[in-house]
C-alpha positions in Angstrom: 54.2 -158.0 96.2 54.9 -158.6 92.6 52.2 -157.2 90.0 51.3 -160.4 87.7 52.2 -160.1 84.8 52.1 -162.6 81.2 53.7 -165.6 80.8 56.2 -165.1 77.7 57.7 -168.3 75.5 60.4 -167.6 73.3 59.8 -170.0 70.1 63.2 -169.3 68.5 66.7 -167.8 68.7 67.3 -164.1 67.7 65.5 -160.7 68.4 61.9 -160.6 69.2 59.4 -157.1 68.5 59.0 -155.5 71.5 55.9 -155.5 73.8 54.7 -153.5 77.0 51.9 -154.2 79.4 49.9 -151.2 80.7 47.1 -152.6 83.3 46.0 -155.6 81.3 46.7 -154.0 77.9 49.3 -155.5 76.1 50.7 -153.9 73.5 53.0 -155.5 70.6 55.1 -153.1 68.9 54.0 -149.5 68.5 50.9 -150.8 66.1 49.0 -153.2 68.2 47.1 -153.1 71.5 44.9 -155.4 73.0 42.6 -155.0 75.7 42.7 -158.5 76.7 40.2 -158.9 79.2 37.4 -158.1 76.0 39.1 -160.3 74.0 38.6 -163.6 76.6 35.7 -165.7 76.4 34.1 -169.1 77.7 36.8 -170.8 75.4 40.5 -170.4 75.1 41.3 -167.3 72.6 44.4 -167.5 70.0 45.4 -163.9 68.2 47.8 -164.4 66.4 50.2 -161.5 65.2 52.2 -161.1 61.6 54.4 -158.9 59.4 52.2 -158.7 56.1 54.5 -157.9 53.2 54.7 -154.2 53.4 55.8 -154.8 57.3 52.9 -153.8 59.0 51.6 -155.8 62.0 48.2 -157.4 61.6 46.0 -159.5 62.9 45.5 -163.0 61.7 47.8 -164.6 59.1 50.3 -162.5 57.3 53.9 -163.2 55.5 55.4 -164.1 58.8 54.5 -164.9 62.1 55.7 -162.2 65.0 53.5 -163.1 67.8 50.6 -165.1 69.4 48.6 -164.2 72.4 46.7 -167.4 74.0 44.1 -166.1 76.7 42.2 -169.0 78.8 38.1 -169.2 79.1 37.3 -167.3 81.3 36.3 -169.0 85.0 33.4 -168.6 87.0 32.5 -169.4 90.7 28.6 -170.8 92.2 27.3 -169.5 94.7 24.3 -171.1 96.6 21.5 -168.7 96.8 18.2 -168.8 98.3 15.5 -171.2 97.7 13.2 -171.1 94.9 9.2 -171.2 95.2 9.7 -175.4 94.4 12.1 -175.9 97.6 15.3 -176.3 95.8 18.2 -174.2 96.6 19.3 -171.8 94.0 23.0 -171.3 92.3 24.4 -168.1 91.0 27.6 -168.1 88.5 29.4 -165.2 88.8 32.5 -164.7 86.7 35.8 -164.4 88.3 38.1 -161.2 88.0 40.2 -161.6 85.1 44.2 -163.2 85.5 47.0 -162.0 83.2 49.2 -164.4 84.8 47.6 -167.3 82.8 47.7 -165.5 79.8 50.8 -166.2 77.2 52.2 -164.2 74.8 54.5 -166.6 72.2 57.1 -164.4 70.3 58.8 -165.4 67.1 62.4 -164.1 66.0 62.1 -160.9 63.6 65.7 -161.1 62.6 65.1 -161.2 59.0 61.3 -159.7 59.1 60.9 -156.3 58.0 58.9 -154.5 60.5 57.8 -151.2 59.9 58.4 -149.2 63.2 
């Protein structure tokens, strides 16, 4: 069986920086890793990647756009438990095991970005 892995969507023609998964670490370039599972909360996360002007990779908005990460809420199950002192059955929410496969990672061409590598 197949390991999941990211979704990837190219935004544009050209070459893109590179990127690795190890586990669910993804890592963009040789600069960046995120552990992604810490990064996902009860809403949908965007990080978004650029080149600053001295072609380092950072986080947030920078001189041009290399990457974007998009990781979903994160989902939960309910389980009935027992019954409380009032007669009413109880519900527990526990959270699901994290899913790379509905993660995204959005690359944008770095043909004419300097990326210092």
């Amino acid at each position: 069986m197949a390991k999941p892995t990211i979704k990837v969507v190219e935004k544009n023609e050209g070459r893109k920086i590179g990127y690795e998964l190890e586990g669910s670490t993804l890592w963009i370039g040789d600069a960046i890793a995120m552990r992604l599972p810490r990064l996902q909360t009860d809403d949908t996360v965007k990080k978004d990647i650029c080149a600053d002007a001295d072609g380092n990779l950072v986080f947030g908005l920078g001189e041009n756009y290399v990457a974007q990460v998009e990781i979903p809420p994160k989902e939960y199950e309910y389980i009935e438990g027992e019954t409380d002192a009032e007669g009413k059955k109880t519900v527990e929410r526990v959270q699901k095991d994290f899913d790379i496969s509905k993660c995204t990672l959005i690359l944008w061409s770095i043909e004419e970005v300097y990326i210092n590598e």
